[in-house]
N, C-alpha and C positions, 0 to 999 in steps of 0.2 A: 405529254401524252405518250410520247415515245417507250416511257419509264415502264408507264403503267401496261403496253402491251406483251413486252420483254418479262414482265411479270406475268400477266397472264398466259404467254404463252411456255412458262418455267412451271406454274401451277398447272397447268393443265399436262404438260408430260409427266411432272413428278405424279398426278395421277394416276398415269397411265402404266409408268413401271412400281407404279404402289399395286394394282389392279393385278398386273404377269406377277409379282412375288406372291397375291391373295391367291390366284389360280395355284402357283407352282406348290403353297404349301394345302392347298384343296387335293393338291393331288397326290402328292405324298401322304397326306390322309386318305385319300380315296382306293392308293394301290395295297396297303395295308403295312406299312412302315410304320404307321406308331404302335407297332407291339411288340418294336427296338425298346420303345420308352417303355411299352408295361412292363417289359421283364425286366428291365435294368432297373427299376425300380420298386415295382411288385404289386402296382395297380389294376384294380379291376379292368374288366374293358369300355363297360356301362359309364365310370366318371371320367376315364382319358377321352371318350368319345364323345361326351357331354361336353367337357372342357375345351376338347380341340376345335366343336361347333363355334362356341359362346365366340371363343378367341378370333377367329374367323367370322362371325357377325359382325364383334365390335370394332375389329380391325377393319371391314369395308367400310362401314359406317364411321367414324375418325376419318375414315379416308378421304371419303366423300364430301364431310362438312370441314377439313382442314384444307382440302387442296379443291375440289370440282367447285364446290359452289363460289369459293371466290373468286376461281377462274370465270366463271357462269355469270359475276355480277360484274368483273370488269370488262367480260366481253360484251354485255349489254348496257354499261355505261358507255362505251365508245361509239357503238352503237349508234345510242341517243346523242352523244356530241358529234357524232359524222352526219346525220340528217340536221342536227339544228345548223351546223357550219352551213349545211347545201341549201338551207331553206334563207337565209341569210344573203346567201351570195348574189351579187346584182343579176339580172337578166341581160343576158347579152342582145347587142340592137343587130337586124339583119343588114347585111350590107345588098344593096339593090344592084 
């Protein structure tokens, strides 16, 4: 079980610095840097600003179903084996 937490706690950071790169490149779109890329290229601003939404949806979304939710499910499978172990465990007798 030890395996399985060392995972889930690897998936859940890689999360999280998946999330700061999603932000860092939201912001680089946001401060108006990608009109490096229009001109270097010679696209409108309407489909770079389409494209660089899409890419930033699909990129949190992968994010989310490749790393959070299996962190999500091995943190609730331990969970459920850490209450049924405790449910299990004898009753200790009081000593008088």
């Amino acid at each position: 079980m030890e395996k399985a937490l060392r995972i889930r706690n690897v998936l859940f950071k890689a999360f999280i610095v998946n999330y700061i790169a999603v932000l860092f490149a939201f912001g680089l779109y946001y401060t108006g840097l990608y009109h490096w890329v229009m001109n270097l290229f010679g696209f409108g601003m309407i489909p770079v600003a389409i494209l660089i939404i899409w890419v930033l949806a699909i990129w949190k979304i992968l994010a989310a179903v490749f790393f959070l939710v299996p962190a999500i499910a091995l943190h609730w499978q331990y969970g459920c084996k850490k209450k049924a172990k405790k449910a299990k465990a004898p009753a200790r007798k009081r000593r008088k």
